[in-house]
C-alpha positions as a printed NumPy array, in Angstrom:
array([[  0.359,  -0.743,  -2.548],
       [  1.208,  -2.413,   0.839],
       [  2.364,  -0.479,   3.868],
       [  3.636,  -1.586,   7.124],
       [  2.87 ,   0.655,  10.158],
       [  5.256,   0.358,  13.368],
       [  4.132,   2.599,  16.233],
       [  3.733,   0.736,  19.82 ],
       [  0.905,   3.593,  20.944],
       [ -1.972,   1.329,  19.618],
       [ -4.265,   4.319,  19.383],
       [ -1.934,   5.507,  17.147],
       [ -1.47 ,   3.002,  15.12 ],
       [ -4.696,   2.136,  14.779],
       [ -5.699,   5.448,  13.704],
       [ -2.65 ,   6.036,  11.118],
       [ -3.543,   3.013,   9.304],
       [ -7.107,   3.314,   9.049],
       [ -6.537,   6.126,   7.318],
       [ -4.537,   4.756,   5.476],
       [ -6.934,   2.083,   4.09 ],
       [ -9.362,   4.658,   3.452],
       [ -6.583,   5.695,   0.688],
       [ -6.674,   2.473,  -0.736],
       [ -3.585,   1.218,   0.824],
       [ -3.417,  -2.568,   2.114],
       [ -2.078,  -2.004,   5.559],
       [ -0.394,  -3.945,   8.323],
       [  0.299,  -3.351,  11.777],
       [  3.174,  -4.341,  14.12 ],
       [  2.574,  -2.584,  17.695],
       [  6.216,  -3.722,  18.191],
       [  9.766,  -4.2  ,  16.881],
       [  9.601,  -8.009,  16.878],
       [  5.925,  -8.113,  15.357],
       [  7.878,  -5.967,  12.43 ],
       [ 10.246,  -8.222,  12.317],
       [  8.097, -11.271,  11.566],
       [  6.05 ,  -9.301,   9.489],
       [  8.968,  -8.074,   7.232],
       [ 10.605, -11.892,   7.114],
       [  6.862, -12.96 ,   5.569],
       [  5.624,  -9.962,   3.183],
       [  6.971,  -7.87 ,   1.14 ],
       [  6.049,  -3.979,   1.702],
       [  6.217,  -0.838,  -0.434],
       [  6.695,   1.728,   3.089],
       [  7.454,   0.925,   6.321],
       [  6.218,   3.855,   8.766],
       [  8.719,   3.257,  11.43 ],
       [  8.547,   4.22 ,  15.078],
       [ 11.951,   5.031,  15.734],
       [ 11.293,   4.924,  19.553],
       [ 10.016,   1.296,  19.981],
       [ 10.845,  -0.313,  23.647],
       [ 11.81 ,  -3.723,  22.588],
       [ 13.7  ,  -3.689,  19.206],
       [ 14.584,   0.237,  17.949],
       [ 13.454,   1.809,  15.155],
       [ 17.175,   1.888,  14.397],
       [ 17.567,  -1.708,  14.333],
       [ 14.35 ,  -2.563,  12.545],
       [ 15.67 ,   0.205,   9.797],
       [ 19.574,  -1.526,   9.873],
       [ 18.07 ,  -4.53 ,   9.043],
       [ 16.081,  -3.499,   6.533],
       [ 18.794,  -2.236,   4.696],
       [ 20.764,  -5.02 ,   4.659],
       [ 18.28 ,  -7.361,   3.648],
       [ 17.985,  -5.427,   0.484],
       [ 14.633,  -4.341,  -0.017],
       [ 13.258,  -2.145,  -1.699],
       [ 10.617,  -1.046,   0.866],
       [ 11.194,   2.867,   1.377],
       [ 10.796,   3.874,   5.488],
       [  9.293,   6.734,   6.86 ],
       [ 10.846,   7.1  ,   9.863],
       [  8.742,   8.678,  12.957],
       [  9.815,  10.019,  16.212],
       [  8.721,  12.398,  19.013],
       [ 12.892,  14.099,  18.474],
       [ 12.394,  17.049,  16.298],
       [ 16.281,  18.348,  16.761],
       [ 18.141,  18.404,  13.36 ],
       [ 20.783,  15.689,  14.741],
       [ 17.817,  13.107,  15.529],
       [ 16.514,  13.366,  11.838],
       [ 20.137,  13.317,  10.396],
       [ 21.159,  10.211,  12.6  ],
       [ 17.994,   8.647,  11.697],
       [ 18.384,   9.564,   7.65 ],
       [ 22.297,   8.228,   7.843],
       [ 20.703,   4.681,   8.945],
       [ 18.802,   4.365,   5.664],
       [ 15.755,   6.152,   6.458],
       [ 13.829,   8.018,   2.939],
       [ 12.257,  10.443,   4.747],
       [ 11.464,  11.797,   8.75 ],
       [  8.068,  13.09 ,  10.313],
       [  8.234,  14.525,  13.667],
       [  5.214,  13.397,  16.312],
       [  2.874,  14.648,  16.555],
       [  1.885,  14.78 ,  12.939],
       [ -1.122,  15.517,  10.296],
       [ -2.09 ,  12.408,   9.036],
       [ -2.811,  14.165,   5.76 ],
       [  0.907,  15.204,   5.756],
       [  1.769,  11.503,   6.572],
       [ -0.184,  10.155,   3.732],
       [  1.37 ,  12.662,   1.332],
       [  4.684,  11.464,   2.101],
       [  3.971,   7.907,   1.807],
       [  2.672,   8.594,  -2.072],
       [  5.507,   9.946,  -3.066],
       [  7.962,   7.241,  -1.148],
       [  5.759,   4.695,  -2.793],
       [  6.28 ,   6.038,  -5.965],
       [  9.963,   5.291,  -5.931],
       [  9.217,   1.8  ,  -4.855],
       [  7.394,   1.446,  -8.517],
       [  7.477,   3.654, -11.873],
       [  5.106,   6.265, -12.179],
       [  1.772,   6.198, -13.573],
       [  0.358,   8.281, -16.173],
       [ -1.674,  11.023, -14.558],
       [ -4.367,   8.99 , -15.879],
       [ -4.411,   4.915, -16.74 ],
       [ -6.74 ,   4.432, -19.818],
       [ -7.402,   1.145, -20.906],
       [-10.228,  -1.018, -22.93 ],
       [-12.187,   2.465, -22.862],
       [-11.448,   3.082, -18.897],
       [-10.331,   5.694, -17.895],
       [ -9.112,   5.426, -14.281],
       [ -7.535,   8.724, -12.517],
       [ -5.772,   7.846,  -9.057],
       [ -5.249,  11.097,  -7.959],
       [ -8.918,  11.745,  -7.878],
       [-10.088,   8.059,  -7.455],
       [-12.364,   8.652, -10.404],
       [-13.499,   5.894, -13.059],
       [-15.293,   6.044, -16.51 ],
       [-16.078,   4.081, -18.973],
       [-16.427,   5.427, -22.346],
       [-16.694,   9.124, -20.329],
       [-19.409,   7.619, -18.062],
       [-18.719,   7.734, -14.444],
       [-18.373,   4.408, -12.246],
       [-18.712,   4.867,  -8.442],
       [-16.424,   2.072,  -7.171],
       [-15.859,   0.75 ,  -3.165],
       [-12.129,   1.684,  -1.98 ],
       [-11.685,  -2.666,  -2.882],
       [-12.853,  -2.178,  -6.155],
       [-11.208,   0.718,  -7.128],
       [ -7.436,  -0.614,  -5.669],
       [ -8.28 ,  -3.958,  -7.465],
       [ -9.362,  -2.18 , -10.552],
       [ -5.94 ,   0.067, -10.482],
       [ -3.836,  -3.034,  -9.903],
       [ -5.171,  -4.713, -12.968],
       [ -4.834,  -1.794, -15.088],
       [ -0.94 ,  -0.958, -13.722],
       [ -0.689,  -4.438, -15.493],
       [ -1.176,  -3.232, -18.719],
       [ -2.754,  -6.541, -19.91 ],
       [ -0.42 ,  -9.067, -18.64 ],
       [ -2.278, -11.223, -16.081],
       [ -1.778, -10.685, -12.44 ],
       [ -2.39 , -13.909, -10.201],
       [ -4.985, -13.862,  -7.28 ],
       [ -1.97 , -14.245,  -4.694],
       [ -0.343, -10.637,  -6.298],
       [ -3.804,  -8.907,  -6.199],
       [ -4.217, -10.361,  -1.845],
       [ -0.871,  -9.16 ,  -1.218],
       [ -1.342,  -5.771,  -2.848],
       [ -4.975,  -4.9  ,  -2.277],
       [ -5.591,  -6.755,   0.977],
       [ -3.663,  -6.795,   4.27 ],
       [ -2.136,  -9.861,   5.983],
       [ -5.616, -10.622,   8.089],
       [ -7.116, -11.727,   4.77 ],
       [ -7.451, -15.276,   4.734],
       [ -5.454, -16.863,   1.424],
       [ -8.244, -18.952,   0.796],
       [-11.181, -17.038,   0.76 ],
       [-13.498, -15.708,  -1.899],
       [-13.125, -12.241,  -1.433],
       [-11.359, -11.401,  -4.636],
       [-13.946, -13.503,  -6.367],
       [-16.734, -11.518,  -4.798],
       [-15.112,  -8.252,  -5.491],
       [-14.153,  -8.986,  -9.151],
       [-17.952,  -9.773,  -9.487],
       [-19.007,  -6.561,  -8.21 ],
       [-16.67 ,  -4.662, -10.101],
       [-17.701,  -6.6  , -13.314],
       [-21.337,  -5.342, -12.957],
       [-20.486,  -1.737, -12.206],
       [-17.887,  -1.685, -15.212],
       [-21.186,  -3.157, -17.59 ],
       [-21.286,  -4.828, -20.732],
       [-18.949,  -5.689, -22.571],
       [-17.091,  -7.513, -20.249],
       [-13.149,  -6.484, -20.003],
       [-11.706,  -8.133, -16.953],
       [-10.992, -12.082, -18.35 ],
       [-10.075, -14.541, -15.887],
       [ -7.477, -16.835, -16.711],
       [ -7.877, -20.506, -14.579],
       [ -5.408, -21.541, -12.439],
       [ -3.225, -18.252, -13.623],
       [ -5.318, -15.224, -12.774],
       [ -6.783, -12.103, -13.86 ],
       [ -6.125,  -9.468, -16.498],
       [ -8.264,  -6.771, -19.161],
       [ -8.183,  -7.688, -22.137]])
C-alpha cells in the first residue's frame, strides 16, 4: 500500500517514513503543501499523513482538496494542537483520524493499518494460495508449511500478487504499490526482485509472467 507523508520538519519526516518502509509500505514524501499537491495530482495514495500546520499551503487546504477531488485516500491528520476543538475542526474538514505531536511511531503505524484497510477489503488473517501460505500480520511465508525468509520487497511484492487472487497484476500496479515515486519506471527492479523471490519460493514455479501484460500465480 502507498502512503504519502506531509510534515515540513524534515527530520521528521524522514524518520516517520522510514519506518514506514520498514512495514512494507511504499512511501512518499512532500516536506511541503505544494510538493503534496503535485504529488497527489500524479499518484494515487492509500493515506495521506497530513501536517496540519504546514507554512505554505495548510493542512486544511491540502485535506479540502482532497475531499473534493474524490479520493479515496484516507488522511491522518497531525498537529502539535491537542485541545478537543483542534481535532474536531480538523475531523469536520474530512480528516479519518487525528494524532497529536509528538507521537509513537508505533501508534502512528497502527493507525495507518487500520485507515488503509478501509481504503481496500480486508484480507483473510491469512492469504493461502498455490500451497503459500502468507500471514501479514506476522510477515511470515511458507510453502507447503516450510518457512521462506523474504526481504521487506519480496514479501510486499509477494502479498500484492497474492491480494490478486490469480488475476494478473501489470508491472506499472506492482511500482506504484510496492515502490515509491523515486523508482525509476523503467528499471529492472521488479524483474530482479521477482527473480529472487522465484528462487526462495523453489520448485515448482508459481509466479507466471504474462508478456506485455504482467504477473500473476497461477
Amino acid at each position: 500500500m502507498r502512503v504519502l507523508v506531509v510534515e515540513d520538519e524534515p527530520l521528521m519526516a524522514d524518520a516517520v517514513a522510514e519506518w514506514l518502509r520498514r512495514e512494507t509500505f511504499a512511501v512518499d514524501v512532500a516536506y511541503d503543501g505544494g510538493g503534496a499537491l503535485e504529488r497527489l495530482a500524479i499518484n494515487e495514495y492509500d493515506v495521506i499523513v497530513l501536517d496540519r500546520d504546514l507554512p505554505d499551503i495548510s493542512g486544511d487546504e491540502i485535506c479540502q482538496s482532497v475531499v473534493r477531488s474524490g479520493s479515496h485516500a484516507r488522511i491522518l491528520m497531525l498537529t502539535a494542537a491537542a485541545a478537543v476543538p483542534d481535532r474536531v475542526a480538523g475531523l469536520r474538514l474530512g480528516a479519518d483520524d487525528y494524532l497529536s505531536k509528538p507521537f509513537a511511531v508505533v501508534e502512528l503505524s497502527a493507525r495507518i493499518h487500520a485507515l488503509a484497510r478501509r481504503v481496500r477489503p480486508a484480507d483473510p488473517p491469512v492469504l493461502s494460495q498455490a500451497g503459500i501460505h502468507l500471514d501479514p500480520a506476522r510477515r511470515e511465508v511458507r510453502r507447503d508449511g516450510h518457512p521462506v525468509a523474504l526481504s521487506r520487497k519480496e514479501f510486499a511484492l509477494l502479498t500484492e500478487l497474492m491480494r490478486a487472487g490469480g488475476t494478473v497484476v501489470s508491472a506499472e500496479q506492482l511500482l506504484e504499490r510496492v515502490w515509491d515515486e523515486h523508482t525509476d519506471p523503467f528499471t529492472n527492479v521488479i524483474r530482479v526482485t521477482l527473480m529472487k523471490l522465484r528462487r526462495k519460493l523453489g520448485d515448482p514455479q508459481i509466479i507466471e509472467t504474462i508478456p506485455g501484460v504482467g504477473y500473476r500465480i497461477q
